[in-house]
Structure formats: structure tokens, C-alpha cells
C-alpha positions as CSV (number, residue, x, y, z in Angstrom):
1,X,15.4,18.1,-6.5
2,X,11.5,17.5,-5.7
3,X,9.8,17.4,-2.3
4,X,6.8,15.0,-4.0
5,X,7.4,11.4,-4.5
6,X,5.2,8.8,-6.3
7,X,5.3,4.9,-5.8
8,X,3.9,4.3,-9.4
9,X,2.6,2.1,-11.8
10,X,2.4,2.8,-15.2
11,X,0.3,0.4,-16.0
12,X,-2.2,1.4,-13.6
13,X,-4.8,4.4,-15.3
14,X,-5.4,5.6,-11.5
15,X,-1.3,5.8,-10.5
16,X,-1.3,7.8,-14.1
17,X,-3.7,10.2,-13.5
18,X,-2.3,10.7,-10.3
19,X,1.1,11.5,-11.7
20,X,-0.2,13.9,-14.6
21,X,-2.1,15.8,-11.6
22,X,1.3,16.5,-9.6
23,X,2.5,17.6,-13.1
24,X,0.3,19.6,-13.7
25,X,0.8,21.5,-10.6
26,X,3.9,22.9,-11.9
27,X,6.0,20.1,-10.7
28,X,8.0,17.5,-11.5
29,X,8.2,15.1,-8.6
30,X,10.7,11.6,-7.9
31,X,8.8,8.7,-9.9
32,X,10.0,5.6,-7.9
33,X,8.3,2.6,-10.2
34,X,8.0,0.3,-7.2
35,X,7.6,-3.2,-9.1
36,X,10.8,-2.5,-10.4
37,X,12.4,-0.6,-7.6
38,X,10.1,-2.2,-4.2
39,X,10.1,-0.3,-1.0
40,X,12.0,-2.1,1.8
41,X,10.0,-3.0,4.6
42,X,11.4,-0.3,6.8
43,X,10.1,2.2,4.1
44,X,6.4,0.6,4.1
45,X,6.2,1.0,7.6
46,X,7.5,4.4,7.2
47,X,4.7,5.4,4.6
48,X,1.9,3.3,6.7
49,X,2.9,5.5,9.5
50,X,2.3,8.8,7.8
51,X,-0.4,7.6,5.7
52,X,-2.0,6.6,9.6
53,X,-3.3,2.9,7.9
54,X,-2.8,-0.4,9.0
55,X,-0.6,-2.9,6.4
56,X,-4.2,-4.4,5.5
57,X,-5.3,-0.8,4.0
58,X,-2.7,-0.9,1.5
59,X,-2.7,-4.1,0.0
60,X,-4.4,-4.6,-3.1
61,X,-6.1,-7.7,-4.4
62,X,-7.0,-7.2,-8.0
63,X,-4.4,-8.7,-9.9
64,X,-2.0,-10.1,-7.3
65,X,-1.4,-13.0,-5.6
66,X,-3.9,-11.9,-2.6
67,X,-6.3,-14.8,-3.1
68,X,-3.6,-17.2,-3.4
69,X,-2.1,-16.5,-0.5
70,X,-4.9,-16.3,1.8
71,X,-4.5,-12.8,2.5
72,X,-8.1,-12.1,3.6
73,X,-7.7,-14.5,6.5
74,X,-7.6,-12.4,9.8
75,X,-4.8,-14.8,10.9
76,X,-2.2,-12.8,9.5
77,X,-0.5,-10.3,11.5
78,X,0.5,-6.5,10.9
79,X,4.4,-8.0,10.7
80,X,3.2,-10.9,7.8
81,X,1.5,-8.9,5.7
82,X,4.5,-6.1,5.2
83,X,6.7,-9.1,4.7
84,X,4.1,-10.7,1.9
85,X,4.6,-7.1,0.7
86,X,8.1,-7.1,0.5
87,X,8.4,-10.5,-1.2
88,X,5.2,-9.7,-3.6
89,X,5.4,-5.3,-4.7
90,X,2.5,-5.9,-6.8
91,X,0.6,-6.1,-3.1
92,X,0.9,-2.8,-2.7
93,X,-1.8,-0.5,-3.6
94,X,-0.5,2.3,-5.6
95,X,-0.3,5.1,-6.1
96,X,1.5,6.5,-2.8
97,X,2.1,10.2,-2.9
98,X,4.1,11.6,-0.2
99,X,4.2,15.5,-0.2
100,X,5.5,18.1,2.4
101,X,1.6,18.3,3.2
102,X,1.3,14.3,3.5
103,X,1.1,11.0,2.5
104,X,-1.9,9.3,1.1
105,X,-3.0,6.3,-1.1
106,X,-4.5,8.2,-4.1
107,X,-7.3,6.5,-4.9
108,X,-9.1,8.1,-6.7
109,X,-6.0,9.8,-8.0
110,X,-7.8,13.3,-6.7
111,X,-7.1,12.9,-3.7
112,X,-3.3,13.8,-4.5
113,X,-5.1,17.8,-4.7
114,X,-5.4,17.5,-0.7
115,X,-1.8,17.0,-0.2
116,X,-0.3,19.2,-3.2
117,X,1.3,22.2,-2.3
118,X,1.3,24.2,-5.8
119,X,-2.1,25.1,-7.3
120,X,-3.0,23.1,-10.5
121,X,-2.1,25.1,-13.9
122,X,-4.9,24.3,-16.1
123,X,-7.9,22.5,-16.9
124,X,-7.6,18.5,-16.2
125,X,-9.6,15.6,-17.2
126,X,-8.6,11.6,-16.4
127,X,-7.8,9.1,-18.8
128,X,-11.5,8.6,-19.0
129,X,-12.9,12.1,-19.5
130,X,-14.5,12.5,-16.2
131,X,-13.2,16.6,-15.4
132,X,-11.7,16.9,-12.5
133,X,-9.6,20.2,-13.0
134,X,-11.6,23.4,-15.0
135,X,-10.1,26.0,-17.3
136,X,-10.0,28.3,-14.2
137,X,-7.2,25.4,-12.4
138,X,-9.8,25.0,-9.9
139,X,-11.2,21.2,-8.5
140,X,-14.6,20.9,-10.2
């Protein structure tokens, strides 16, 4: 069993770089695919909690049904949004990485190094060639 969790889109370059990163720390970590598998709202408020943001801070808008709903509007409260959340996944910005040394929305998908607990193994580059890892294992 893992200690590191991601809430993960494949589809999403950012959430997939984030994942080979954990991977390439030596470990294999629980892949929850939240748009198939949602959190509950008693889990967002769990991970807004440790993550120390506000529902706002996590939702996405590229993409989603943000505009259409009127989710910019101030009106809406802390309560509202988690529920818009619940009833739309694709709300929430991913990834989510929660590690024994925290939780965090990884974007850009290096900030997963702050919370990893295992150095990184080798060199590392994203999807799009940008190096983030040298030969060395060491953040560039």
C-alpha cells in the first residue's frame, strides 16, 4: 500500500507529468481518476483543509461548465461551490497530490517535488521537453 495519492486526469498533460514525477521517485502511489471516481464533498473539504485554500482556489474553468454556471459571481458561497463540485468533478482542478509531507494542487506538476518524500531516480523532462529533473535526480 502507498502513502501518496493522486486525483488525476489522464487527459490532462499537467496531472500526467505530475504522476510520472511521483513515479519516478521510486513509487507507485493510489491513482484515484476523479471524473470517474468524484470525491465526496466531505473529502473536498478534507483536501481544501490540508491544502489551506478556499473552494474558489480549486475550481477550474477551462473546459467546465464554470461560465455557464456563473461561477465567477462572488454570490456564491464556500458551501455552493463544493456542492457545484460534487455535482460537476470536472470543476475540480487537478492534479491533487496528497503525501505524508502534504497536500497541494500541482500546478505546475513540480510542485509535487515539495511534498515527495523519496528523492527522484533519474533525469526528467515533461511532456513538452522543458527539463525539470537532471541526470544527477536533482530539480534543475
Amino acid at each position: 500500500m502507498t502513502d501518496i495519492t493522486i486525483y488525476h486526469n489522464s487527459a490532462c498533460g499537467t496531472s500526467r507529468n505530475t504522476l510520472a514525477l511521483i513515479r519516478n521517485s521510486g513509487v507507485e502511489p493510489e491513482v484515484i481518476e476523479y471524473l470517474k471516481t468524484p470525491p465526496g464533498k466531505d473529502r473536498l473539504v478534507q483536501l481544501l483543509a490540508a491544502m489551506g485554500i478556499p473552494a474558489r482556489a480549486l475550481l477550474r474553468q477551462k473546459g467546465t461548465p464554470y461560465d455557464e454556471l456563473g461561477l465567477g459571481d462572488p454570490k456564491w458561497s464556500e458551501d455552493e461551490l463544493l456542492n457545484f463540485m460534487v455535482q460537476h468533478p470536472i470543476l475540480m482542478n487537478r492534479p491533487v497530490v496528497v503525501t505524508p509531507l502534504g497536500t497541494r494542487l500541482c500546478r505546475p506538476s513540480e510542485v509535487v517535488l515539495d511534498i515527495l518524500p523519496n528523492p527522484q531516480h533519474s533525469a526528467f523532462s515533461k511532456e513538452d521537453g522543458e527539463v525539470v529533473i537532471d541526470e544527477k535526480g536533482q530539480r534543475v
